[in-house]
N, C-alpha and C positions, 0 to 999 in steps of 0.2 A: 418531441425529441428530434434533433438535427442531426442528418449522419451524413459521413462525406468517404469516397472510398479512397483519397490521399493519402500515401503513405508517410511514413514519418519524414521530417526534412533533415538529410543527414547532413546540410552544409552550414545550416545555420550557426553562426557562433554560441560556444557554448560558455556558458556563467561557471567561475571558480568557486566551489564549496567547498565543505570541511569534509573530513574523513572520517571514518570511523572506527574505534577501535573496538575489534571484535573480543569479544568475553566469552569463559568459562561459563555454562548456564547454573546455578545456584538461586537456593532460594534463602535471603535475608532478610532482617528485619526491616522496619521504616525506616530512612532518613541513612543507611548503612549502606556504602555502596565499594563493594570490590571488581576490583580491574584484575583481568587477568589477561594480559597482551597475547594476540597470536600472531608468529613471527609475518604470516603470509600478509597483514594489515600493514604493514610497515612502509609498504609502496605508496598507499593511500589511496583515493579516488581519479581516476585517469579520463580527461576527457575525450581519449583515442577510446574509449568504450561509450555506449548507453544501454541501460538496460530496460528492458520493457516486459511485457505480456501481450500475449494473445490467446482471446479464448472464442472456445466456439460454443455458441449456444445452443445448435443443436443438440452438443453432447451432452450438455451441462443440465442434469436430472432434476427436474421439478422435487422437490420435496428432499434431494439429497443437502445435507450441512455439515459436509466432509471439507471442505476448505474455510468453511467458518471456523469449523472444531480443530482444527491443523492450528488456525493462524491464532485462536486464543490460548492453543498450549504452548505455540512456539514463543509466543509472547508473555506469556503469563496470566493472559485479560482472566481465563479461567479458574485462576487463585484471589478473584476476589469475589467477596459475599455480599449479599443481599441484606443492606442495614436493617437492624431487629425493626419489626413496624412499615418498613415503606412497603406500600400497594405495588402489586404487580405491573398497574399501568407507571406510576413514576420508578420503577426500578428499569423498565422496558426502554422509559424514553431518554434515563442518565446511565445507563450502564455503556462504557467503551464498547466498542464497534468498529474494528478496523477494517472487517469485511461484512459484508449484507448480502444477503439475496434477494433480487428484487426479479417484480414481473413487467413485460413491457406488454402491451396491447397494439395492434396495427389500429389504428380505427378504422381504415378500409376495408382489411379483409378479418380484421378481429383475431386474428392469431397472437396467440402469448408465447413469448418467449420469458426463458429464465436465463438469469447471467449474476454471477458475483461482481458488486460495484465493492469500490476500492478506491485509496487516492492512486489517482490518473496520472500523477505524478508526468506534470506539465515541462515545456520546455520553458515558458512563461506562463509560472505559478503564483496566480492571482494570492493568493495565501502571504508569498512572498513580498511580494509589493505592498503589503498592507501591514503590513508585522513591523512594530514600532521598535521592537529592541534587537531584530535578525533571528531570533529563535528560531521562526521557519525560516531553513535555507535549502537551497538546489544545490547538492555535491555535482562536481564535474564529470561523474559519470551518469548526471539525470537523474539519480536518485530525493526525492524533496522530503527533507525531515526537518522533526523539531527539536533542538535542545530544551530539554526540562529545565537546565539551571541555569537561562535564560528566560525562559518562558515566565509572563508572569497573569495569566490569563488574564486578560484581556479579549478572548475572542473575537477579534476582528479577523482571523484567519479564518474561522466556522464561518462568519457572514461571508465573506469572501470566496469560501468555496462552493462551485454551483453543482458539485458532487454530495456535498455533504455528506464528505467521506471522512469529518476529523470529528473527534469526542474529547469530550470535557469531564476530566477525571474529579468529579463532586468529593469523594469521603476520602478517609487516611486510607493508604494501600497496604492493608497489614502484612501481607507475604508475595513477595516482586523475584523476578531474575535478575543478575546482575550483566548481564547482556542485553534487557531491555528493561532499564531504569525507569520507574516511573512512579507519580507523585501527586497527590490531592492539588489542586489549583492550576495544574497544569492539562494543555492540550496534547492531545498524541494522533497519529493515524499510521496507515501501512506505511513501510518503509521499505517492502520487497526483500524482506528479509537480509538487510544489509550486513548485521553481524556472520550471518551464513556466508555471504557471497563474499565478504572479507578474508573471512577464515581458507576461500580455497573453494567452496563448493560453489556448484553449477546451476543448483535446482532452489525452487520456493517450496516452505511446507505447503503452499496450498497448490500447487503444482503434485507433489508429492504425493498428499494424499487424497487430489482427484486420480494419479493413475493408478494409486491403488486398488482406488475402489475401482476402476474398470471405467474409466468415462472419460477420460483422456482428454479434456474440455478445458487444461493451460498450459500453455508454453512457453514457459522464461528463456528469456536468452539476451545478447548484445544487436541490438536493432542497425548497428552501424558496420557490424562484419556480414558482410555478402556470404559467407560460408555457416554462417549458423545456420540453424533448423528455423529459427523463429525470423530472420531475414528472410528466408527461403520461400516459407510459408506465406510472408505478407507479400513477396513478388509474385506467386501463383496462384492467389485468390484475392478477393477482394475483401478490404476491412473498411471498418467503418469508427468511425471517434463517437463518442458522447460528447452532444451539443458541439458540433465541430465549427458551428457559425462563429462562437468566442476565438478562436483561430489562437487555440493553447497549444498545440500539439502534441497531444497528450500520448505519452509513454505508452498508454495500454491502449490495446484496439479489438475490437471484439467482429466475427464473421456471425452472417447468416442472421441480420438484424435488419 
């Protein structure tokens, strides 16, 4: 692992994306998909914003999968089931994953730290570059997602990310939200819960419900306003990137690694 304590580069020019229209959450059939527009999307993605994370690993609880279980029901991942017959291990290794908990090891001093991996959601998102027909794209406020009715899997965006933060939806998706569309053949990963941040709100479900639970270990915010909490924060302590050698500038940054 390569860490750098550089903050995000706030001057860099920023890439025009799509926007996204925030939805009613429901649950419908396959192949069925309702829009329910909320007025607040209507501005659309602004590149006077970027939005990012910052987590702290100290706080972040070995053995807690509170922002796992946040971000599968905000998304729906946890309305899908386990095909009659597949083994534990291939249900483990094809089942979506928008968040993971992983462990790091120092090899010098052998300390583990625990931290929720995520897409990193790049300024120069490797995913991007590689994606044949634009499905994955960079919105203008650093948000990097994929269009499903685009997407025709292909995963050269999976080889491509050195997070291995994107999944490949194998079986039909019998019961979805209609705020996070999603579809057999198709790739997805976190999006930082753009339908939310569309709609007006401030916060990520996995943000949410780490400070529920009492561990207060994310902090969503706009990386580009000086007055946030989450600008604040990366001015008074030191953060660090995953693999910051690839020089992506990755939206999320984690302390105390």
């Amino acid at each position: 692992m390569s860490c750098s304590n550089d903050q995000p580069d706030m001057n860099r020019r920023e890439f025009l994306g799509k926007s996204v229209v925030a939805a009613t959450a429901a649950v419908v059939a396959p192949g069925v998909m309702l829009t329910v527009a909320n007025a607040a999307s209507d501005e659309g993605a602004s590149s006077a914003v970027r939005w990012g994370l910052l987590i702290d690993t100290n706080k972040c609880a070995d053995g807690c999968s509170a922002c796992v279980d946040a971000c599968n029901k905000e998304n729906g991942i946890d309305l899908m089931q386990r095909p009659t017959g597949q083994s534990d291990e291939m249900w483990n290794a094809q089942r979506p994953q928008w968040v993971r908990k992983v462990k790091l090891r120092d090899k010098q001093t052998g300390e583990i730290s625990n931290l929720p991996m995520m897409c990193q959601h790049c300024e120069h998102p490797p995913c991007v570059d590689v994606c044949p027909t634009g499905a994955s794209f960079k919105r203008a406020d650093g948000i990097v997602m994929v269009d499903r009715h685009t997407c025709i899997g292909c995963r050269y965006c999976m080889m491509a990310c050195p997070y291995k933060a994107r999944s490949f939806i194998h079986q039909d998706v019998a019961e979805q939200l209609t705020g996070t569309p999603r579809g057999k053949g198709c790739v997805e990963s976190c999006n930082l819960c753009a339908g939310r941040i569309d709609a007006g709100h401030s916060t990520t479900a996995c943000q949410d419900a780490c400070n529920k639970d009492g561990h207060q270990a994310i902090l969503f915010g706009d990386l580009k306003n000086p007055d946030s909490a989450i600008a604040k924060a990366l001015k008074a302590e030191s953060s660090h990137q995953i693999r910051a050698d690839l020089e992506l500038n990755t939206g999320v940054r984690y302390t105390n690694i």
